[in-house]
LODO-400857 format. One line per 2 residues: for each residue y, x, z of C-alpha. Coordinates in nm, 4 decimals. Example, Ala and Ser with C-alpha at 12.3 -4.5 7.8 and 13.67 -1.06 7.14 Angstrom:
# residues 2
-0.4500,1.2300,0.7800; -0.1060,1.3670,0.7140
//
This chain:
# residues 452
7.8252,-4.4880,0.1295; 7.4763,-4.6928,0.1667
7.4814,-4.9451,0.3944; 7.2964,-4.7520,0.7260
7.5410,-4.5267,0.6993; 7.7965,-4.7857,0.7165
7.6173,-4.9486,0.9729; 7.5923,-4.6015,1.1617
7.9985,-4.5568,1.1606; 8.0446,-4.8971,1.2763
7.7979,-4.9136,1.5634; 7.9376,-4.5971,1.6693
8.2785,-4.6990,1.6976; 8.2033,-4.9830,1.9001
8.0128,-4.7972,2.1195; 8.2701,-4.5430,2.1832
8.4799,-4.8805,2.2374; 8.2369,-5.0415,2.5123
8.1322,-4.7182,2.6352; 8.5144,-4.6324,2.7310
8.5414,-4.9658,2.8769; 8.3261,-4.8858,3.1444
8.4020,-4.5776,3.2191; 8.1282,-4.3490,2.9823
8.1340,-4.1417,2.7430; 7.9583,-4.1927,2.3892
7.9256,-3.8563,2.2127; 8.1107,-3.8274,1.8920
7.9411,-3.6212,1.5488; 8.1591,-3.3211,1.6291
8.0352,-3.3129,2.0229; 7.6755,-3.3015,1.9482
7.6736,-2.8988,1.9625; 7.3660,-2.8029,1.9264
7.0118,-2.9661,1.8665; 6.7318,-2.8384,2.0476
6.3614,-2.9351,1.9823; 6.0735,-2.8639,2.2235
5.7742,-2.9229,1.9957; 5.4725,-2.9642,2.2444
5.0828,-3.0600,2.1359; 4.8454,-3.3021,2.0531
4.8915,-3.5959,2.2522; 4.9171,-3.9748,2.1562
5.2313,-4.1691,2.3784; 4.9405,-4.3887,2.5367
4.7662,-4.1199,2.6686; 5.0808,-3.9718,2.8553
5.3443,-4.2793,2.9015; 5.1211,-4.5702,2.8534
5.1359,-4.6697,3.2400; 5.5599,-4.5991,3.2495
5.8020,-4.8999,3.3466; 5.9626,-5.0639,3.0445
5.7277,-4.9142,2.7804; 5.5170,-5.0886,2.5050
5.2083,-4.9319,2.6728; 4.8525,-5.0092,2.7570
4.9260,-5.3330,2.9080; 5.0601,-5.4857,2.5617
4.7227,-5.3430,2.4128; 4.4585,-5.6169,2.4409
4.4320,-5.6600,2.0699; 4.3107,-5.3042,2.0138
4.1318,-5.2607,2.3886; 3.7768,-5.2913,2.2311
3.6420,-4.9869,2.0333; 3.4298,-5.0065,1.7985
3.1344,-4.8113,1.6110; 3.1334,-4.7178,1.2193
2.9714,-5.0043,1.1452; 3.2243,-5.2347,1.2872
3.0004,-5.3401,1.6214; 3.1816,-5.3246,1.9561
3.0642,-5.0509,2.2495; 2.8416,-5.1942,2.5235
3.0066,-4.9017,2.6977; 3.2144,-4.5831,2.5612
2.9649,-4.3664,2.4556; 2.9364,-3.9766,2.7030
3.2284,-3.7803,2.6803; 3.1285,-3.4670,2.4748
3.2435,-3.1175,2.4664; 3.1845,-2.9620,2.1106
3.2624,-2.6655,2.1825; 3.0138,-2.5820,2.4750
2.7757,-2.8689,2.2925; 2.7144,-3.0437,2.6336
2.7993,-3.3972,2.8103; 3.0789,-3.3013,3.0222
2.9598,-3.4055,3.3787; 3.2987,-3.4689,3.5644
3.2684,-3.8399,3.4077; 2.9621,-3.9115,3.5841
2.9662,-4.3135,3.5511; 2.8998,-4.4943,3.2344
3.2652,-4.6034,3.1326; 3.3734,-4.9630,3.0185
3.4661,-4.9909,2.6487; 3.8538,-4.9839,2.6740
4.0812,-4.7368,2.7850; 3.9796,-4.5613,3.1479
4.2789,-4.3445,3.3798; 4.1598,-3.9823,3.3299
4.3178,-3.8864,3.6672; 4.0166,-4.0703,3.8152
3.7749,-3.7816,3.6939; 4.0024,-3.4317,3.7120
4.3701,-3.3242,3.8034; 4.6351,-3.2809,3.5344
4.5802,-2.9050,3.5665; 4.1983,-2.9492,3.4403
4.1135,-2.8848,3.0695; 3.9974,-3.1367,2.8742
3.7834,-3.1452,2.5384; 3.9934,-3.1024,2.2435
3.9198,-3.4482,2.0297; 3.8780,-3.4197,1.6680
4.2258,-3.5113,1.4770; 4.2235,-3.4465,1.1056
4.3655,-3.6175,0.8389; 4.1129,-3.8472,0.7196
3.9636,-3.9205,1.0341; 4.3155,-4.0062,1.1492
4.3276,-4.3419,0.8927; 3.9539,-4.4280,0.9603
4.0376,-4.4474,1.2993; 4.3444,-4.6544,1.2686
4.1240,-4.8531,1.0698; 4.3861,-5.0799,0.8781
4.6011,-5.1224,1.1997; 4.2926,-5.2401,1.4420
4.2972,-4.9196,1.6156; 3.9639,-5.0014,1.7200
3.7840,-4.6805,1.5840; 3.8645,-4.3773,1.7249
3.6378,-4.3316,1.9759; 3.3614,-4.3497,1.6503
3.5431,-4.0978,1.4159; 3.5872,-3.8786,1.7530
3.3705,-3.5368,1.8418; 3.3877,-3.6409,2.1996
3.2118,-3.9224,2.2466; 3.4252,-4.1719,2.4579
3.7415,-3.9394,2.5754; 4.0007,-4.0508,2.2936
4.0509,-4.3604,2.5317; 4.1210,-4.1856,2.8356
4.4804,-4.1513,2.9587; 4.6974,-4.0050,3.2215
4.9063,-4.1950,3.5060; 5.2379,-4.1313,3.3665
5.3975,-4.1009,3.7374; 5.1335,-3.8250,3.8162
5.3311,-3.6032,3.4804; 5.5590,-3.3270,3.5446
5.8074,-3.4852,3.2774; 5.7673,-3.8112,3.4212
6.1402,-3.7727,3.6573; 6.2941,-3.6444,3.3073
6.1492,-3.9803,3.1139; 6.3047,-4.2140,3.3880
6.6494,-3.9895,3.3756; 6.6857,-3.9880,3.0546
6.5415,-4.1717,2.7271; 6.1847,-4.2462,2.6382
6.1430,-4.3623,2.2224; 5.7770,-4.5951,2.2797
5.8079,-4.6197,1.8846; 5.8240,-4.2808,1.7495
5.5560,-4.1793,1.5433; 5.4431,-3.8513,1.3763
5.5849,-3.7854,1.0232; 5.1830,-3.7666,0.8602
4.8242,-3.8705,0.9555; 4.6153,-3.6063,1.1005
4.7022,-3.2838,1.2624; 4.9040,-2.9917,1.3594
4.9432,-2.7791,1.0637; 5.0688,-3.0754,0.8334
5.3020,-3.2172,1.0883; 5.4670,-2.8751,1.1412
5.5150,-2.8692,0.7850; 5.6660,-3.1754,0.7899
5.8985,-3.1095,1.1001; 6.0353,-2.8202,0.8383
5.9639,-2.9941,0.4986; 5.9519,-3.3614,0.5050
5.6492,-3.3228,0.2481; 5.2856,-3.2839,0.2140
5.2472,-2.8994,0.0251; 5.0630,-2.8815,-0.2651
4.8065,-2.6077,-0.3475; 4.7248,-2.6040,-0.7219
4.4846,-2.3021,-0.7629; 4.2785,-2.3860,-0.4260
3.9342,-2.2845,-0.4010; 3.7222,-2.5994,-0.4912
3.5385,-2.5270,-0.1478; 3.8249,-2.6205,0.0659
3.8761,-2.9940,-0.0707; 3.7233,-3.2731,0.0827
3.4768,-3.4962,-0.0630; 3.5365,-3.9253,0.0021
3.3000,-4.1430,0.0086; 3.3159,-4.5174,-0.1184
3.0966,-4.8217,-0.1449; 2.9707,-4.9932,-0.4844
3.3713,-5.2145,-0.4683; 3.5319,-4.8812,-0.4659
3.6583,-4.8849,-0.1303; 3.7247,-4.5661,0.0657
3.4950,-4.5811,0.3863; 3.4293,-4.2432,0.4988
3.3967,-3.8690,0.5023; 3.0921,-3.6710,0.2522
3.3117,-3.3259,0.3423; 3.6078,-3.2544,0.5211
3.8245,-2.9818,0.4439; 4.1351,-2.8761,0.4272
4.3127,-2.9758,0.1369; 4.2626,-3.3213,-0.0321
4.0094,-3.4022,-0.3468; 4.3196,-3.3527,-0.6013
4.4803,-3.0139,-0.4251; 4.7444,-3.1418,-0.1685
4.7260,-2.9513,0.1815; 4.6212,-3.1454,0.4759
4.4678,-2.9602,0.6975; 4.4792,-2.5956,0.8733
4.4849,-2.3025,0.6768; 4.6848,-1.9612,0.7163
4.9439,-1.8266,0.5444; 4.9255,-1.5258,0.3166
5.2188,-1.3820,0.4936; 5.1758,-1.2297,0.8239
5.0936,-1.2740,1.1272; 4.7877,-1.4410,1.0152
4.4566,-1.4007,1.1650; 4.2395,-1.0905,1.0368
3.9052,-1.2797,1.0124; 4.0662,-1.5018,0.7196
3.9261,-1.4491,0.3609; 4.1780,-1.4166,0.1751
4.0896,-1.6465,-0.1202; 4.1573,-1.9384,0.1616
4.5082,-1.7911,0.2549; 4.7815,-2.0895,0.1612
4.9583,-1.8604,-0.1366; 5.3669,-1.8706,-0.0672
5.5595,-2.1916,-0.0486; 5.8596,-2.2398,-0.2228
5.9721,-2.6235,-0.1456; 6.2878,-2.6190,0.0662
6.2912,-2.6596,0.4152; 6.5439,-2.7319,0.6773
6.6140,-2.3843,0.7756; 6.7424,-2.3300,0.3800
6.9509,-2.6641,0.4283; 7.1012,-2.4754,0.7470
7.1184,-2.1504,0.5970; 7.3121,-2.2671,0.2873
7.5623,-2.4347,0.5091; 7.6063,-2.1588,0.7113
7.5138,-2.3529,1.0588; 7.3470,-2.1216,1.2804
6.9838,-2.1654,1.4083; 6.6116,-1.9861,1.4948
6.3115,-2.1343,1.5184; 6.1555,-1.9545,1.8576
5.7927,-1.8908,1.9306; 5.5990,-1.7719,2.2659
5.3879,-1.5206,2.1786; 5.5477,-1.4381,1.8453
5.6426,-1.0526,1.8832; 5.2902,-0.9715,1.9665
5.1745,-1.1487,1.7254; 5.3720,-0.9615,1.4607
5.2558,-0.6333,1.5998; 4.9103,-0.7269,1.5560
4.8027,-0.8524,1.9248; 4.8265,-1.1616,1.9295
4.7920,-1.3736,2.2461; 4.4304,-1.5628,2.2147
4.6117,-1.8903,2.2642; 4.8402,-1.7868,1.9572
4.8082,-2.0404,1.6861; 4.9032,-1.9487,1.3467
4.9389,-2.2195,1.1949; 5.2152,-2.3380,1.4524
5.4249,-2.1257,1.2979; 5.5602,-2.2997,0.9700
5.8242,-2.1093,0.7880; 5.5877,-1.8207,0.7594
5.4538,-2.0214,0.4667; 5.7593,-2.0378,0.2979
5.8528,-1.7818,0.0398; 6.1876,-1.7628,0.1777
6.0790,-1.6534,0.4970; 5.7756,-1.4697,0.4455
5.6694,-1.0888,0.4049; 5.9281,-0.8380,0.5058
6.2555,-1.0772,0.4513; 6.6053,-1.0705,0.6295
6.5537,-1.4128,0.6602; 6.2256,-1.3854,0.8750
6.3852,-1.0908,1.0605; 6.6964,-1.2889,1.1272
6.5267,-1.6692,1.2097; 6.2114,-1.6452,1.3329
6.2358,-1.5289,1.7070; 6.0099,-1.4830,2.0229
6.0173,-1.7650,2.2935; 6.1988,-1.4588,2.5410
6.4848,-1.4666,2.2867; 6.5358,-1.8245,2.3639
6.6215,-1.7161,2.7412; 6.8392,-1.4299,2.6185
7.0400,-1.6236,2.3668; 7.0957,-1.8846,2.6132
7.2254,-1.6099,2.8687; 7.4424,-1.4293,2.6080
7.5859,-1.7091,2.5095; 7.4719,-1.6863,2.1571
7.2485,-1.9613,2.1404; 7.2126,-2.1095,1.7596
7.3536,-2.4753,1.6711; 6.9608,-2.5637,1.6270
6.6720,-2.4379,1.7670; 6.3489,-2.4930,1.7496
6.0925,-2.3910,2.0629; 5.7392,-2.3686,1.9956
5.5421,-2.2619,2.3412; 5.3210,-2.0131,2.3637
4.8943,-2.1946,2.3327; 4.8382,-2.2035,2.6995
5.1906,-2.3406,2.7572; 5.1572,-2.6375,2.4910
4.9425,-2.8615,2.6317; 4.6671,-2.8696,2.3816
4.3803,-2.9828,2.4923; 4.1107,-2.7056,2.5437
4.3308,-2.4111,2.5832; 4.5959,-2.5506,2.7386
4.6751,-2.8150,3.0620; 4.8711,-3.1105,3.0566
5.0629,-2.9500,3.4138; 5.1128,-2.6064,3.2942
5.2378,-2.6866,2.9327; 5.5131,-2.9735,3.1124
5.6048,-2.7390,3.3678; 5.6717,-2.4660,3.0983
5.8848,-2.7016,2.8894; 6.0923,-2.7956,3.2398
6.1981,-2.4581,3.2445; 6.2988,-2.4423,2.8962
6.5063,-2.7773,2.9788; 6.6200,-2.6572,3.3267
6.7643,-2.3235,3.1446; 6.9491,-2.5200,2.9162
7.0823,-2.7761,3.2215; 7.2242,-2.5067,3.4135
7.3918,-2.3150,3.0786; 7.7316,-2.3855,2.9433
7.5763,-2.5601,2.6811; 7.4941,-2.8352,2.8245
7.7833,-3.0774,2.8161; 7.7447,-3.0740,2.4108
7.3301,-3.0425,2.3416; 7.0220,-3.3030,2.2491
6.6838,-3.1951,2.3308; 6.4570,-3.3948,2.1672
6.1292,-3.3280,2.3646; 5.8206,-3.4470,2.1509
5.4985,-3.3692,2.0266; 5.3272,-3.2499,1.6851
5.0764,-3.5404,1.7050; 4.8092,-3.7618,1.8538
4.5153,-3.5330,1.9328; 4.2758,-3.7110,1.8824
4.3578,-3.9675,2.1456; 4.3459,-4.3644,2.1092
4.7178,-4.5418,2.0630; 4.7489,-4.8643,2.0263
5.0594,-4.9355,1.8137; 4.9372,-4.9437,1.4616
5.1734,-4.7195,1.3047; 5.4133,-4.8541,1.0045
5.2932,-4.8340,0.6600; 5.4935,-4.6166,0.3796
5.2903,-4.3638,0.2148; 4.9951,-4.2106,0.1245
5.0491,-3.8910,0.4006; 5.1881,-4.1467,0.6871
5.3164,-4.1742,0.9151; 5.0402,-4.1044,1.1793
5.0273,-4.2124,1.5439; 5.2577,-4.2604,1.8090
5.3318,-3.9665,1.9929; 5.5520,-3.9525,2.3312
5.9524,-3.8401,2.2736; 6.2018,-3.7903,2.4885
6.6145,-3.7312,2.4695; 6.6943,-3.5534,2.7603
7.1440,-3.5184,2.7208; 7.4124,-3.6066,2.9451
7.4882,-3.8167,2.6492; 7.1609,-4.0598,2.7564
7.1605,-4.0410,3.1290; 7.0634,-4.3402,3.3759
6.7050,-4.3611,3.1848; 6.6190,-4.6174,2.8931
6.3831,-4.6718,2.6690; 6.4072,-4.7759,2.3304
6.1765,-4.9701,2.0936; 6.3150,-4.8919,1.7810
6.1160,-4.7235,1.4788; 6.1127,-4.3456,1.4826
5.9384,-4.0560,1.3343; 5.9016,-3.7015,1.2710
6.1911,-3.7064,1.0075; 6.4133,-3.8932,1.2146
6.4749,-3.5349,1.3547; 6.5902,-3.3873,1.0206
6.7449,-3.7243,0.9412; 7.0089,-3.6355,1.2623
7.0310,-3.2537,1.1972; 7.1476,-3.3161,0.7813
7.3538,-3.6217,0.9203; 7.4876,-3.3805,1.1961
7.5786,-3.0948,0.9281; 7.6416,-3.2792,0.6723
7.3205,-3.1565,0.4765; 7.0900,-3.2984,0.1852
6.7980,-3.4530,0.2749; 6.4779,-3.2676,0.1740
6.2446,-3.5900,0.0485; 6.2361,-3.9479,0.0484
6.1131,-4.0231,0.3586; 6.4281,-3.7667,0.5604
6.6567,-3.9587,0.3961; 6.5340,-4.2917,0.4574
6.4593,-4.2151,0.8544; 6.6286,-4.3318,1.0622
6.9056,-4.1354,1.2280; 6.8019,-4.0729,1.5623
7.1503,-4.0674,1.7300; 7.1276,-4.4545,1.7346
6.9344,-4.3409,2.0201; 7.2207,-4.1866,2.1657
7.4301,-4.4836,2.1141; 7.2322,-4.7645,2.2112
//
């Protein structure tokens, strides 16, 4: 036994000890039922809980307040805030804005759409830039907005933060955006594409030392062939106006769904939109590549496995009313219900995932479940907790997360170190499963959280 794990056992049996003291109950292995994750979009945890009580939030942020340009000179004032995809200054921010962050709810409602920033890989570590997290606003596409944030109290999920538990340090397993971090929710690792088209990897550029200081191409996959950025699957549902020399060939790495499979725990990873997608109509807000086991050999083309795990969002409902709900489930909404910038609003993507929540509070399941409630990454938007250093794919950002259980009611928040893989880290620890990588099984489990 290494030593967390020793550490683990221990910490839980006192807690069960001080917990019964005073009247609570602290949930054993066996109790934890079933593991549900809400996986939402594409927003950093400064831009939504930066103003919450108790948080490490904007106020702690005066070392990274200042933004900066490429060339390392500070903002007089944040530069327009840009829309690339209509290719105009957006005019609701009609007063230069200070360099530093600025409340977005001074400017629209949290039912307006927003710009979608720019959040790739690379772009991700230039703007991090070393732990400063002083340059996103100049590796942005939308001028100042990656420093604009929401009043936490004005958020839908807000009451559910302050009932249950907020993580302020959980970060997102890999730099960059959604397509890796979905593969790393499932994965725990970066894929690699060996026969890639040479016009899909990026080209670096360095000064006369050697050092790495920006961008001559982005693409999607890195200089020597490892994926980090979108691209479709050759299985379907992909989008038809993909050529298919640039669809990601099958992968064959293991994922957590094998790890369940093989251990015969039950579980479905469910997806709004996803049965008419499959027919061939997909929803315009579908996204493809939200949808990571279809990459995955095992789960691709016509299998049982596909057929068996991969469900539509309504079947979520269903199994909850039949009682037939899996032991782990994983809920990807629908675009417009995700709250992605662009296509989707920050109040109709949190009022979606409170009825996914409220269905589960008022089902029998609910004395034994975890949702973890979090988010794929940053967007694009300015955080300023430089995130931890361990490898060359991350992790990224800090993203907002919430455990919403009645084995963390009365509302906390807790500081310690999270990420992506802390999820798989509690779902092998759970089910007593291998991990899939280094970094899963050096995570950290996150039912300290529950226990703390």
């Amino acid at each position: 036994m290494d030593n967390h794990s020793w550490f683990l056992r221990l910490y839980s049996f006192i807690a069960v000890v001080i917990l019964a003291i005073y009247g609570r109950a602290a949930p054993s292995k066996e109790q934890l039922h079933n593991i549900i994750i809400i996986y939402q979009e594409n927003h950093s945890f400064d831009n939504l809980f930066g103003t919450m009580e108790k948080v490490d939030g904007i106020a702690n942020a005066k070392h990274a307040l200042l933004q900066e340009d490429k060339q390392g000179l500070p903002y007089k004032t944040l530069p327009p805030i840009y829309d690339p995809v209509n290719k105009t200054i957006d005019k609701r921010f009609s007063r230069p804005l200070p360099n530093g962050p600025f409340l977005l709810n001074d400017f629209l409602t949290i039912n307006s759409p927003i710009p979608d920033p720019i959040h790739s890989f690379y772009r991700n570590q230039l703007q991090i830039n070393g732990g400063k997290c002083n340059r996103f606003v100049a590796w942005s596409n939308t001028g100042g907005l990656p420093m604009g944030y929401y009043q936490s109290q004005s958020l839908p999920l807000y009451a559910y933060a302050k009932q249950y538990t907020v993580l302020d340090h959980f970060f997102q397993a890999a730099f960059g955006g959604s397509f890796l971090n979905h593969i790393w929710l499932v994965a725990a690792q970066t894929p690699y594409w060996g026969e890639a088209p040479e016009e899909l990897k990026s080209k670096l550029e360095f000064d006369n030392q050697g050092k790495w200081i920006g961008i001559k191409k982005e693409g999607p996959l890195t200089p020597d062939g490892y994926v980090v950025g979108t691209v479709q699957s050759v299985y379907q549902p992909h989008s038809s106006t993909q050529k298919e020399s640039h669809l990601l060939p099958p992968l064959t790495i293991p994922t957590i769904g094998d790890r369940l499979s093989e251990a015969g725990i039950s579980w479905a990873w469910y997806a709004g939109g996803w049965n008419d997608a499959l027919q061939g109509r997909a929803d315009p807000s579908f996204q493809f590549h939200h949808q990571p086991f279809v990459y995955f050999k095992n789960f691709g083309g016509s299998t049982e496995a596909k057929k068996k795990f991969l469900k539509d969002e309504t079947d979520f409902f269903l199994d909850i009313k039949k009682g037939s709900l899996p032991q782990v489930c994983f809920v990807k909404p629908l675009g417009r219900y995700n709250e992605h910038p662009g296509y989707s609003t920050i109040e109709a993507g949190e009022k979606h995932a409170i009825e996914l929540i409220e269905a589960l509070k008022n089902s029998p399941y609910w004395n034994n479940l975890l949702i973890i409630l979090t988010y794929d990454e940053f967007g694009g938007f300015w955080d300023h907790v430089p995130p931890p250093k361990n490898d060359r794919w991350g992790p990224g950002p800090r993203i907002p997360a919430l455990l919403i259980s009645p084995f963390c009611e009365g509302g906390k928040v807790n500081s310690k170190y999270y990420d992506t893989t802390s999820i798989l880290k509690l779902i092998e620890w759970r089910f007593n499963l291998s991990p899939l990588s280094s970094r899963d099984k050096s995570a950290r489990n996150l039912f300290e959280a529950l226990i703390e």
